[in-house]
Backbone of each chain as ProteinMPNN parsed JSONL, in Angstrom:
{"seq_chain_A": "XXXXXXXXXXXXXXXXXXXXXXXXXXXXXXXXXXXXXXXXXXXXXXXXXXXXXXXXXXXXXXXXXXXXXXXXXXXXXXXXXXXXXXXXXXXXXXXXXXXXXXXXXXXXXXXXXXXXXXXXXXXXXXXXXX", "coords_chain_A": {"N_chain_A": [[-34.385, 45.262, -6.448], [-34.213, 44.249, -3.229], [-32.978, 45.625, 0.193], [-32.145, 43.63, 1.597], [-31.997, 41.27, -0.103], [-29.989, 41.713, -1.305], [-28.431, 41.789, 0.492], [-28.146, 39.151, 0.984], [-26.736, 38.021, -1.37], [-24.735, 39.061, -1.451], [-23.308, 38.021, 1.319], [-23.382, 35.59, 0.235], [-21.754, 35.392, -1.893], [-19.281, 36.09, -0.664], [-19.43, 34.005, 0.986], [-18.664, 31.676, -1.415], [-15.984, 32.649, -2.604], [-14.906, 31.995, 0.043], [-14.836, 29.467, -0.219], [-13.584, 29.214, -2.273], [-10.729, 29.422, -1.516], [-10.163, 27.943, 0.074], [-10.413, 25.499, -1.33], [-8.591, 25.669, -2.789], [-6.141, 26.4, -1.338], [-6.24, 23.673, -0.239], [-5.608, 22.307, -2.607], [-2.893, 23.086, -3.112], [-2.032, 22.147, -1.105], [0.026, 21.969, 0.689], [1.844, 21.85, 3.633], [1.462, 24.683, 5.976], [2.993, 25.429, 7.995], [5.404, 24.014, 7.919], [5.981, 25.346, 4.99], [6.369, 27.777, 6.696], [8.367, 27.564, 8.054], [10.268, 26.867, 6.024], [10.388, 29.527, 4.997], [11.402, 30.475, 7.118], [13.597, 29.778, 6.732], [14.504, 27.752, 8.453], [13.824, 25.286, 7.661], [15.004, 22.927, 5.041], [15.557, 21.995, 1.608], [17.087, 18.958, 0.34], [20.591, 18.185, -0.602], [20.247, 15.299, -1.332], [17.631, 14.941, -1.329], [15.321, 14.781, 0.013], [13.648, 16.673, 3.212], [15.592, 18.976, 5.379], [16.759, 19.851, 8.495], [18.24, 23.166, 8.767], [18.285, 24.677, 11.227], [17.616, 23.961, 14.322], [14.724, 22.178, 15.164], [11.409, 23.143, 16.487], [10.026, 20.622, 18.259], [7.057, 19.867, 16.912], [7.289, 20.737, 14.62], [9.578, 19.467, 13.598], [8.276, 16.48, 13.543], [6.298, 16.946, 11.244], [8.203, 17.613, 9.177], [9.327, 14.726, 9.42], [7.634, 13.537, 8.845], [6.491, 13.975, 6.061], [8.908, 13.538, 4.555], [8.499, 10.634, 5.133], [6.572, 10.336, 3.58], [7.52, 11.039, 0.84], [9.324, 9.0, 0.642], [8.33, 7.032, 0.237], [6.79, 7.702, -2.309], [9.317, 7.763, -3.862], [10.714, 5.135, -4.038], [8.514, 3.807, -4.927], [8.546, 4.875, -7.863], [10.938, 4.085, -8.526], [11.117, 1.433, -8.415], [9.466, 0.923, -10.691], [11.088, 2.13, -12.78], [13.259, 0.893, -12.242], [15.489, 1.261, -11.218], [17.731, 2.465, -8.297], [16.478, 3.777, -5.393], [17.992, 5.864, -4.073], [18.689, 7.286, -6.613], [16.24, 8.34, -7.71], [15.351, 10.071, -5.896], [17.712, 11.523, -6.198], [17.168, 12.616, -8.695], [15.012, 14.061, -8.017], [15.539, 16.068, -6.264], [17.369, 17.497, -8.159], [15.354, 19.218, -9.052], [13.944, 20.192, -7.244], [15.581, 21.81, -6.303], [15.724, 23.434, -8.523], [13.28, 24.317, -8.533], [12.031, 25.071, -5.845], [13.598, 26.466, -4.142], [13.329, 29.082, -2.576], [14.979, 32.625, -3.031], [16.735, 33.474, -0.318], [15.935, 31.26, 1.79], [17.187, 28.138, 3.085], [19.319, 25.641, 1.813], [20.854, 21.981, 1.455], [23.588, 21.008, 0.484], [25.27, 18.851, -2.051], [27.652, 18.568, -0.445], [26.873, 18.217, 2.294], [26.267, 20.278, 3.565], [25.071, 23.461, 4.903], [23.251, 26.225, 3.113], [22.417, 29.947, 2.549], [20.302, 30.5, -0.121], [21.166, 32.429, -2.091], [21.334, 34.458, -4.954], [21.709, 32.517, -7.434], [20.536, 28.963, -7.074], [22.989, 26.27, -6.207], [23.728, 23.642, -7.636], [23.611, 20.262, -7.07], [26.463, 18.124, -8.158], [25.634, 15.819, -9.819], [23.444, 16.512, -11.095], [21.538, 17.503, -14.137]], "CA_chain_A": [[-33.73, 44.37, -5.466], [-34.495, 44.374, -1.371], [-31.461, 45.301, 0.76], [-32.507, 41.937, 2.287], [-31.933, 40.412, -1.241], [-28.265, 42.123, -1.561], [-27.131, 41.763, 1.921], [-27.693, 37.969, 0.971], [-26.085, 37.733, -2.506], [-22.965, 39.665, -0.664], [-22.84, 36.874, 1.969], [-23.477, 33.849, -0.914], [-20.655, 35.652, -2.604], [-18.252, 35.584, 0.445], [-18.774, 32.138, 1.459], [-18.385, 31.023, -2.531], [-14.413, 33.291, -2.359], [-14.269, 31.616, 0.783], [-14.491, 28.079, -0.17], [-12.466, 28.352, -3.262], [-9.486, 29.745, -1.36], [-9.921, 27.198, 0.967], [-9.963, 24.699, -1.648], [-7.095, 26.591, -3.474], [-5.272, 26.022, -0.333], [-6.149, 21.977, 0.037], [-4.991, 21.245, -3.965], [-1.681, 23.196, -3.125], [-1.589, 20.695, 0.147], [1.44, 22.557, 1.64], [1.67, 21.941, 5.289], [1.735, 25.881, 6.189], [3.589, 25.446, 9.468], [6.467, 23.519, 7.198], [6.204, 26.357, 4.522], [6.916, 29.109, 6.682], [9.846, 27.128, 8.951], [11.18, 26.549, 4.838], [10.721, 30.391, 4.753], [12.293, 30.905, 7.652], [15.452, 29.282, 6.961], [14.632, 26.315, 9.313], [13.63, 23.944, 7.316], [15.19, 23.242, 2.929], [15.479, 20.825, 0.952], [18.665, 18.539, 0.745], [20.673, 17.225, -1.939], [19.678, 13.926, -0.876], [15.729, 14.583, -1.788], [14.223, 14.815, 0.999], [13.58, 18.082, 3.539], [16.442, 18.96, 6.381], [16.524, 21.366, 9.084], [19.361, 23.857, 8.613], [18.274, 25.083, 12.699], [17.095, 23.323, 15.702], [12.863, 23.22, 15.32], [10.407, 22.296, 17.466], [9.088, 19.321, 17.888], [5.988, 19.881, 16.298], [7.982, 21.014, 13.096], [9.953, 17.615, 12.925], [7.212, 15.464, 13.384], [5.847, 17.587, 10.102], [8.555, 17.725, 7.926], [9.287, 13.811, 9.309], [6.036, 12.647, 8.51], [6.953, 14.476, 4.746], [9.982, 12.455, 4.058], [8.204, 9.377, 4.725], [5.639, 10.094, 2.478], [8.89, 11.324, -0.121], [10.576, 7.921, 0.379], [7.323, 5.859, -0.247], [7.081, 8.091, -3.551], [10.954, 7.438, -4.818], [10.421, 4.151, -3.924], [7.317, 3.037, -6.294], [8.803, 4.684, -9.071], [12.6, 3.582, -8.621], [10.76, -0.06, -9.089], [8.585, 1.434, -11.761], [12.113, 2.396, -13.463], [14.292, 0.1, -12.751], [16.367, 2.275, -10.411], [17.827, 2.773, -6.814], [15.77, 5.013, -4.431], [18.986, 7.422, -4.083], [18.851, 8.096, -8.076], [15.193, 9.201, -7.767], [15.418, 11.212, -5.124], [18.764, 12.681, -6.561], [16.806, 13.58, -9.762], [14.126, 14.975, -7.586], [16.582, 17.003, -5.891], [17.713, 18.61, -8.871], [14.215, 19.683, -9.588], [13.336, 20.934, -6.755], [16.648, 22.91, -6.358], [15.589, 24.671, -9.265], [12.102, 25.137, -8.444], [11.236, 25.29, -4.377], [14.115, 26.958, -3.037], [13.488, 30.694, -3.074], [15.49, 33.505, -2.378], [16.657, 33.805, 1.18], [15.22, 30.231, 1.912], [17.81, 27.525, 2.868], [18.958, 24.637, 1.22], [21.507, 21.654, 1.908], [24.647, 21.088, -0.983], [25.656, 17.972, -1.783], [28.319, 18.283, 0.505], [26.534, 18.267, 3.444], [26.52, 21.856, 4.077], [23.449, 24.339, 4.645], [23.926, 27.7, 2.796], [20.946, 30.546, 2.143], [20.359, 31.045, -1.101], [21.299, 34.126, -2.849], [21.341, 34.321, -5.949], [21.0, 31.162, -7.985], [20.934, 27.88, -6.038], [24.294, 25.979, -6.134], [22.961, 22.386, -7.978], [24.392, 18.802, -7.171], [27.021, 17.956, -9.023], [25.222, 14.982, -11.007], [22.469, 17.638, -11.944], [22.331, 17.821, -15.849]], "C_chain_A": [[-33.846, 44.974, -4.06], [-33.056, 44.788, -1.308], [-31.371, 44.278, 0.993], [-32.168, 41.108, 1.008], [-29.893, 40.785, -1.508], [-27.884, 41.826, -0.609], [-26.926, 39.884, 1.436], [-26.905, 37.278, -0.341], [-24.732, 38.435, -2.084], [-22.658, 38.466, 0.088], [-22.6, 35.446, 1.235], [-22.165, 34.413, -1.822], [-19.301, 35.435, -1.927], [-17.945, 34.408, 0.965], [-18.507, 31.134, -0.024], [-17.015, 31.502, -2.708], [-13.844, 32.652, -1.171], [-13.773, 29.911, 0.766], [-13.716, 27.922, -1.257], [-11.099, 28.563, -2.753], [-9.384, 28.793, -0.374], [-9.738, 25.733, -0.144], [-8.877, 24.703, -2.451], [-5.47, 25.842, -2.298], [-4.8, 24.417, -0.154], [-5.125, 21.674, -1.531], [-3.148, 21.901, -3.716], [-1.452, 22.245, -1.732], [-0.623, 20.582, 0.781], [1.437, 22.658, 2.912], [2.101, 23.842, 5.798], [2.783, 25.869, 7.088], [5.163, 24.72, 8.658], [6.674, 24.582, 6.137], [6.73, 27.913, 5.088], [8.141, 28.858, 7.473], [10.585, 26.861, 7.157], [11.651, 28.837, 4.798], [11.631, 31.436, 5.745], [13.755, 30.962, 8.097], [15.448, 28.194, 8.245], [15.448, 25.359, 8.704], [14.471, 24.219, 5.589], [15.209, 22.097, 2.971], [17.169, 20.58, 0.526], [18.946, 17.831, -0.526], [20.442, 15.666, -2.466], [17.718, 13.698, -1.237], [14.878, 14.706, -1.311], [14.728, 16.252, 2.248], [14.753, 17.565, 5.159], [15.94, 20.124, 7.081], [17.846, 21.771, 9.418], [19.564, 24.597, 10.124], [17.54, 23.709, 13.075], [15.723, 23.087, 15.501], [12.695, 22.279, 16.229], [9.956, 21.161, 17.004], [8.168, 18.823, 17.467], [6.859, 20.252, 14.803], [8.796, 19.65, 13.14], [9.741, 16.569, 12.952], [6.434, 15.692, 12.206], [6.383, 16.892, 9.276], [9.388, 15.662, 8.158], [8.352, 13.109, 8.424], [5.888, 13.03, 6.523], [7.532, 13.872, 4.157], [9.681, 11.051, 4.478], [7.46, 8.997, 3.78], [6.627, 10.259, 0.862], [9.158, 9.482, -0.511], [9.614, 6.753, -0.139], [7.334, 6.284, -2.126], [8.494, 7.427, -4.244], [10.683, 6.131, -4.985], [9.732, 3.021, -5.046], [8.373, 3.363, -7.602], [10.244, 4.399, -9.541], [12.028, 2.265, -8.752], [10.02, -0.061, -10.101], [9.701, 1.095, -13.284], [13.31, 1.538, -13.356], [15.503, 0.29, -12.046], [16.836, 2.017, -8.677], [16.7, 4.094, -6.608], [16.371, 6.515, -4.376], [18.715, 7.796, -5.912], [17.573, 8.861, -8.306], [14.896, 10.089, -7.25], [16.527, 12.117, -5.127], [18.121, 13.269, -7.671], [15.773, 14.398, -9.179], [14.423, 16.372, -6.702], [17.208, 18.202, -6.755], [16.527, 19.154, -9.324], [13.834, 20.482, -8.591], [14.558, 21.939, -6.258], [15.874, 24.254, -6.864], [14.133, 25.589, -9.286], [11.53, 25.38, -7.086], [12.094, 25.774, -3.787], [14.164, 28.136, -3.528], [14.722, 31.211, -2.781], [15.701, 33.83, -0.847], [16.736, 32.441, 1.964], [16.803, 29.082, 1.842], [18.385, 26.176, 2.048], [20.526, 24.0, 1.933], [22.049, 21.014, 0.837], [24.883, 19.657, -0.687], [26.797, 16.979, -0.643], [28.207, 18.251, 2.008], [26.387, 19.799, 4.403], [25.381, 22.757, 3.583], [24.119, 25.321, 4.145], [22.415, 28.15, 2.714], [20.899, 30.642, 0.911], [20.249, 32.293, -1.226], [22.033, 34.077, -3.938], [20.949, 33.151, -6.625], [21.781, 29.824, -6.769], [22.093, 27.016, -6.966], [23.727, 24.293, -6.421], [24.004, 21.377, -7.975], [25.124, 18.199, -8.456], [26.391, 16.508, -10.074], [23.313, 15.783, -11.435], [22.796, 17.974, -13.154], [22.174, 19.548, -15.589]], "O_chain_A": [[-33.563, 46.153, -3.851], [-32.17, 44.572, -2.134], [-30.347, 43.73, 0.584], [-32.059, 39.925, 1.329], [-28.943, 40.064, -1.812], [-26.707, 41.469, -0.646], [-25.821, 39.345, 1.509], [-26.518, 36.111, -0.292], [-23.69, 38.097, -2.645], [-21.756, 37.77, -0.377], [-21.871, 34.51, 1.564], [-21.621, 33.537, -2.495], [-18.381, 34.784, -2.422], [-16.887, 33.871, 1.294], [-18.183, 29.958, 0.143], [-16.435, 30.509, -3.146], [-12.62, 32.592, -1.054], [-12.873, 29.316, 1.358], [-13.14, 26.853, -1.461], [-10.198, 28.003, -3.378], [-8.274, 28.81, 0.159], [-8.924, 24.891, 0.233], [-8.287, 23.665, -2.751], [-4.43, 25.205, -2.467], [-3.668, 23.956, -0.003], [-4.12, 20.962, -1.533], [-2.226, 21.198, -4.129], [-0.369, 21.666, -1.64], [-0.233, 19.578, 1.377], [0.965, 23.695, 3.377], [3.31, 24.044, 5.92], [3.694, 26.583, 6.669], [6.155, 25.245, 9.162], [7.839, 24.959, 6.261], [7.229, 28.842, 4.452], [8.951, 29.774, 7.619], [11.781, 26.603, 7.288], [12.764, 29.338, 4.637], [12.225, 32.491, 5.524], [14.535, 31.489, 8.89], [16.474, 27.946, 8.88], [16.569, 24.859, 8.795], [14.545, 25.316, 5.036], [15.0, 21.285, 3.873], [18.095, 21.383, 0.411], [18.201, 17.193, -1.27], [20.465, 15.125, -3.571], [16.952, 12.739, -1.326], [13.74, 14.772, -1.775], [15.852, 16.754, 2.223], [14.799, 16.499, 5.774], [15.163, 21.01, 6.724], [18.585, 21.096, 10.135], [20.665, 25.074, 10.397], [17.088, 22.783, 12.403], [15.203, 24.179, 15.729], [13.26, 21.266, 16.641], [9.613, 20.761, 15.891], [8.042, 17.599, 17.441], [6.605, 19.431, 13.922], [8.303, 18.741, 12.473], [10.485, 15.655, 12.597], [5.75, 14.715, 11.904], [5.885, 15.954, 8.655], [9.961, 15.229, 7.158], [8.481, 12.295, 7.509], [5.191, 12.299, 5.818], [7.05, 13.435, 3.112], [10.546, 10.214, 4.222], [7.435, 7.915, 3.193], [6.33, 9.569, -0.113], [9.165, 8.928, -1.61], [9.993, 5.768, -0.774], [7.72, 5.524, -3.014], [8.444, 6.596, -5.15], [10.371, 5.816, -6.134], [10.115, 2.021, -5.653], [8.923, 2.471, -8.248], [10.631, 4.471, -10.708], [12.776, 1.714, -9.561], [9.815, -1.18, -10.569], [9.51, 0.392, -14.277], [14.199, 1.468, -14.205], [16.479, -0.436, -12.234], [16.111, 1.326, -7.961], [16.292, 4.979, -7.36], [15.883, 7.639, -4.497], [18.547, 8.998, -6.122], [17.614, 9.897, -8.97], [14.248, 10.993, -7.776], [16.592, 13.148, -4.457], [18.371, 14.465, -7.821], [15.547, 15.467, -9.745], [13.729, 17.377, -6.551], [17.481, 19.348, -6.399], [16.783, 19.778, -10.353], [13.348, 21.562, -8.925], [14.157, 22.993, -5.765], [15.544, 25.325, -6.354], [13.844, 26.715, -9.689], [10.438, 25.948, -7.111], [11.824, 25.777, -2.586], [14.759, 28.454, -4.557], [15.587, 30.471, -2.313], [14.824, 34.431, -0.227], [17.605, 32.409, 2.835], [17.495, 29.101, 0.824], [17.41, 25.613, 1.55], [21.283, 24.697, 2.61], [21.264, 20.405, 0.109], [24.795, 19.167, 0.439], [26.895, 15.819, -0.244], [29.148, 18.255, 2.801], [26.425, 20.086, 5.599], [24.885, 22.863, 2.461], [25.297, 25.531, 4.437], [21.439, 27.401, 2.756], [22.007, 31.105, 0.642], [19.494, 33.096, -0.678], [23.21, 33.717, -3.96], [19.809, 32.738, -6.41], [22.801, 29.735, -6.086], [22.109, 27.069, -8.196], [23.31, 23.693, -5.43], [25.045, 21.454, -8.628], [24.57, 17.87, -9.505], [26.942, 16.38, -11.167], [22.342, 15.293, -12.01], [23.841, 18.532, -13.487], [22.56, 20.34, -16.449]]}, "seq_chain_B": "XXXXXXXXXXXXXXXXXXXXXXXXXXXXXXXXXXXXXXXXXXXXXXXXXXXXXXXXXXXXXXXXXXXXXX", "coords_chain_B": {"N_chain_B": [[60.513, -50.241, -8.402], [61.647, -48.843, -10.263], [59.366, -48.132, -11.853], [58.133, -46.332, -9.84], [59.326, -44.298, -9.681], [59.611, -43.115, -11.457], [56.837, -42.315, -11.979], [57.152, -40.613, -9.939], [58.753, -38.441, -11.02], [57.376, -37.902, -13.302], [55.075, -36.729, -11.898], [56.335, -34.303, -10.454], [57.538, -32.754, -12.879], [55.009, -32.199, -13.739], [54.004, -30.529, -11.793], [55.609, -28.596, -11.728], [54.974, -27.872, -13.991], [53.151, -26.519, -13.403], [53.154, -24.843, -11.687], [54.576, -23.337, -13.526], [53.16, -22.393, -15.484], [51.32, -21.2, -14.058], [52.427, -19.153, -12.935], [52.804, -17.529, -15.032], [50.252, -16.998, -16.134], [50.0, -15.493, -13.417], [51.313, -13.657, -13.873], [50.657, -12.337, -16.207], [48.09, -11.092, -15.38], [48.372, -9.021, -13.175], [49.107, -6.261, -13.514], [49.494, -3.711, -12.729], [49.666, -0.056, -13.025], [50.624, 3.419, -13.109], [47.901, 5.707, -12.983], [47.396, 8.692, -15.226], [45.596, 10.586, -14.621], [45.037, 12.315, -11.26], [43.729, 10.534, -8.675], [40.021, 10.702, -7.886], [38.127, 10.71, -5.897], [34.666, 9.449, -5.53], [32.029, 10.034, -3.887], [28.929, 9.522, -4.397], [29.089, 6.992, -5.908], [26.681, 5.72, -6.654], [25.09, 6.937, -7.679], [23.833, 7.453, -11.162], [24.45, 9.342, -13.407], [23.422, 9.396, -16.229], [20.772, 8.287, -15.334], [19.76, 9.91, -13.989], [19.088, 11.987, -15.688], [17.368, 10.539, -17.44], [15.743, 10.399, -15.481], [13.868, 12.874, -15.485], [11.508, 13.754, -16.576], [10.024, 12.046, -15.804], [10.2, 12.807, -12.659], [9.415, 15.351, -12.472], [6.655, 15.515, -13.083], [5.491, 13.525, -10.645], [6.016, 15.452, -8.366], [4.633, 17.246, -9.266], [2.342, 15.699, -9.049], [2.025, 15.549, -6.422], [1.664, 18.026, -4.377], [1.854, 17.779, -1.602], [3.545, 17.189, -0.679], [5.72, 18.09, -1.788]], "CA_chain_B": [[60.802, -48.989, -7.853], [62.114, -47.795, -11.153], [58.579, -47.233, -12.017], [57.92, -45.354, -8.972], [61.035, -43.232, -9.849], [59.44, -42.429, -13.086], [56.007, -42.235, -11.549], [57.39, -39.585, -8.954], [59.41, -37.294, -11.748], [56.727, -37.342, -13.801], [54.028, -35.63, -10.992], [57.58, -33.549, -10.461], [57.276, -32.9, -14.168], [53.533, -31.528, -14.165], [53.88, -29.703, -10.729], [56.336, -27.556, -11.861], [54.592, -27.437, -15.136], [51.711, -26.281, -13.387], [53.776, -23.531, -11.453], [55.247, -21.864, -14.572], [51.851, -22.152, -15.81], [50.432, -20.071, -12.807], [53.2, -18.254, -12.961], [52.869, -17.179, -16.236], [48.915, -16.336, -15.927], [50.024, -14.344, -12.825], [52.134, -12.245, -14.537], [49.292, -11.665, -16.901], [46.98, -10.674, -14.655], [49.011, -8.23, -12.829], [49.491, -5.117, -14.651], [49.414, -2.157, -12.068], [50.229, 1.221, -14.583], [49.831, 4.494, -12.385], [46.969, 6.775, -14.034], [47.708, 9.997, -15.332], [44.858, 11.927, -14.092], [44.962, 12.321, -9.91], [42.601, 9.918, -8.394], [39.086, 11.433, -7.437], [37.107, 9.834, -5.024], [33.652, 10.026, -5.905], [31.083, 9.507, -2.941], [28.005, 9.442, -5.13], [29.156, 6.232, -6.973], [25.566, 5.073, -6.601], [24.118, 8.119, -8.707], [24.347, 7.262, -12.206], [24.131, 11.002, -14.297], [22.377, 9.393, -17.254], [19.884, 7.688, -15.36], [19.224, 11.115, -13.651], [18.319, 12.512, -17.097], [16.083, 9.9, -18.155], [14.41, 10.484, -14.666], [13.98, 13.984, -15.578], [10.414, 14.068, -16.776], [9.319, 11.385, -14.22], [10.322, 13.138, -11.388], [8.623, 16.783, -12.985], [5.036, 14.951, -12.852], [5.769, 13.427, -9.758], [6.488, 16.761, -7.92], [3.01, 18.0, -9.825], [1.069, 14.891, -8.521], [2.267, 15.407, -4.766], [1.495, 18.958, -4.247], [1.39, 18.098, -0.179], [4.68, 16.258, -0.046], [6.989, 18.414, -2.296]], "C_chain_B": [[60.953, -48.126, -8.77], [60.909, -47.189, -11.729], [57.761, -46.039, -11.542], [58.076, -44.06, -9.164], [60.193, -42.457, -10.466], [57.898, -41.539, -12.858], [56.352, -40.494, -11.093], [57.718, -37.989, -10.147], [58.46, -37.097, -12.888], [55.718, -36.232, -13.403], [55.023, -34.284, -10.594], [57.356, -32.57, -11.808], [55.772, -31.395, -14.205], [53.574, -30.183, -13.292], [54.481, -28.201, -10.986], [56.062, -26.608, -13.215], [53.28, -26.128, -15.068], [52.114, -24.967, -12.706], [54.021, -22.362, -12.41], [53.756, -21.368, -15.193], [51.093, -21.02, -15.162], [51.317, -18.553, -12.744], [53.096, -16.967, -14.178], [51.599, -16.403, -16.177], [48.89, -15.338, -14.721], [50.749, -12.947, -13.041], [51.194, -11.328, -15.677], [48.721, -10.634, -16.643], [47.95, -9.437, -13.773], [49.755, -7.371, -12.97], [49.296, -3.837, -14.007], [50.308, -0.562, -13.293], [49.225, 2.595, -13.586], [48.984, 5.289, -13.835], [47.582, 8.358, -14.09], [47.032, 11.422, -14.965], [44.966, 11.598, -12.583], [43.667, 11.312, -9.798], [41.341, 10.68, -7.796], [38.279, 10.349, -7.367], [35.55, 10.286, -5.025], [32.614, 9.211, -5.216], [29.834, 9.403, -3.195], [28.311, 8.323, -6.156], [27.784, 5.643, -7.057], [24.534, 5.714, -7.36], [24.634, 8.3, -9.981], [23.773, 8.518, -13.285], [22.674, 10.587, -15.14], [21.054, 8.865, -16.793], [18.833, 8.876, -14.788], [18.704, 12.06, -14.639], [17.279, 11.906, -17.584], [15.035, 10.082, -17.064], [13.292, 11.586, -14.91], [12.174, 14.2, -15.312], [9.404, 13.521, -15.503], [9.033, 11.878, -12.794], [9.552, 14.323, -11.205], [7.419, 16.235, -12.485], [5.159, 14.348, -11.379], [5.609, 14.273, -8.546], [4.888, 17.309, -7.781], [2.387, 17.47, -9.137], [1.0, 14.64, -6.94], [1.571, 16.448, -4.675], [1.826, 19.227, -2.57], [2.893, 17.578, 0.555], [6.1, 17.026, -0.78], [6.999, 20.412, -2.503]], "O_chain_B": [[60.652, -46.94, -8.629], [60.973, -46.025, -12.125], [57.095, -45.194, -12.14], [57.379, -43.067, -8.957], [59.984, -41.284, -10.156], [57.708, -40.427, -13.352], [55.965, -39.479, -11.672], [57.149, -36.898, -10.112], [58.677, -36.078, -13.544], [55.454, -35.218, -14.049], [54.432, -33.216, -10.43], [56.91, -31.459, -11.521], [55.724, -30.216, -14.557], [53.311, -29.065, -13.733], [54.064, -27.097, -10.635], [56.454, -25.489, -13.546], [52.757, -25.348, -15.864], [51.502, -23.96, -13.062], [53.847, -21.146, -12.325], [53.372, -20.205, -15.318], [50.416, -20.144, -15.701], [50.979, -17.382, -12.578], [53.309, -15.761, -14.047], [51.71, -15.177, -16.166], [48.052, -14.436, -14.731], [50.737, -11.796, -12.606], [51.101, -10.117, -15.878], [48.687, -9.562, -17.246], [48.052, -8.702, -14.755], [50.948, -7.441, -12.678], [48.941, -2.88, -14.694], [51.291, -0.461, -14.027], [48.022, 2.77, -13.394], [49.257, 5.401, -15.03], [48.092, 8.994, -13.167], [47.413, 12.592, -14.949], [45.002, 10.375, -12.454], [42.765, 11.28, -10.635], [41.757, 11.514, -6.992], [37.871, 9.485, -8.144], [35.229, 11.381, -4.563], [32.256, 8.095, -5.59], [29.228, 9.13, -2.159], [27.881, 8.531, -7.291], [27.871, 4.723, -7.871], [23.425, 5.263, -7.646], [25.602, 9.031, -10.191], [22.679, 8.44, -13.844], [21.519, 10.993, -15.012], [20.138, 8.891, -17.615], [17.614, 8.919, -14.96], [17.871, 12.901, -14.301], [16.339, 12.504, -18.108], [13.827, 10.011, -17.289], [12.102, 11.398, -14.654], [11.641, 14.63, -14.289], [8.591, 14.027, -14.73], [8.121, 11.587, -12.02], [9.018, 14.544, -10.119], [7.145, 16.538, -11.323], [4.617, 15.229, -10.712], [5.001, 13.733, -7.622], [4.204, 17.635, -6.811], [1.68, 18.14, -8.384], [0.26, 13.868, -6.332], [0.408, 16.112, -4.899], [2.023, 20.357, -2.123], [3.254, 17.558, 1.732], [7.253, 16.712, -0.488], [8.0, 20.983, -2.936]]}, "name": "protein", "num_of_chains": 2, "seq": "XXXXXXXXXXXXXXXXXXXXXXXXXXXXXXXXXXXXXXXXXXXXXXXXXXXXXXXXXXXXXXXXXXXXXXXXXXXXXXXXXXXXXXXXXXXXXXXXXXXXXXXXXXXXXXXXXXXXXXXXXXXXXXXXXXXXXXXXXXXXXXXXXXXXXXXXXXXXXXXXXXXXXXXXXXXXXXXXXXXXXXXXXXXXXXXXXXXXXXXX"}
């Protein structure tokens, strides 16, 4: 093997690691700029279903996590007529789901009672959460 | 006139028949009995538990098939 033959199976190797983490990135489809205002205790998720901000953000962050909860409410929506349901019952069961699975450690969230807390320890689940 | 009379005390007759009558069905119907547990006001009457269980699975896949929205 050339160096000229390795230097280019190194570069065909780098841009093949580079496009799967880039498409790694697209199938998780997480607005980054909304993931790290969630990690910074901006932004959580509310017992209501859809994402709050526990601070102040910029205006580029709540044109984000806006533009999020419309796409949310179109979701509840279909399948609350799918099911048979109100909008609030789908987005309260989606609430208890994502309680238990998107709010880390540290990471805020908003209680049924209208009240932001951080999590620590286990998150604090809406009282019609089985 | 005398059939008037009779006329009159009979609609007399019904009216009053028709009072006790009402009377009677309102007494029915009106059965206030304080409860024994404190009242609790529950601002989620629109979120029905069980229907939140049957969503359960729905809402799991859901979640999965967003990836960009949840």
């Amino acid at each position: 093997m050339t160096p000229r033959s390795k230097i280019f199976i190194a570069f065909a190797a780098a841009a093949l690691l580079g496009g799967a983490s880039v498409a790694l990135a697209q199938s998780s489809g997480a607005d980054p700029v909304v993931e790290q205002a969630r990690a910074g205790g901006i932004v959580g998720e509310q017992a209501d279903g859809y994402l709050g901000f526990a601070k102040t953000p910029p205006a580029d962050l709540k044109s984000r996590v806006d533009a999020i909860n419309i796409k949310r409410r179109a979701i509840y929506t279909d399948l609350a007529a799918q099911r048979g349901v109100t909008v609030q019952e789908v987005a309260a069961a989606t609430a208890c789901q994502l309680f238990q699975t998107r709010v880390a450690p540290g990471e805020a969230y908003r209680s049924e009672a209208g009240i932001w807390g951080v999590r620590n320890g286990a998150v604090q689940k809406p009282s019609y959460c089985p | 006139m005398v059939m008037n009379k009779d006329g009159s005390r009979k609609w007399l007759m019904a009216a009053s028949g028709a009072a006790i009558a009402s009377g009677i069905a309102l007494a029915g119907c009106v059965q206030i009995q304080a409860p024994d547990k404190p009242i609790e006001i529950n601002l989620n009457v629109n979120i029905r538990q069980e229907v939140i269980i049957r969503l359960e699975k729905d809402v799991r896949d859901l979640i999965e098939k967003h990836p960009g929205v949840f």
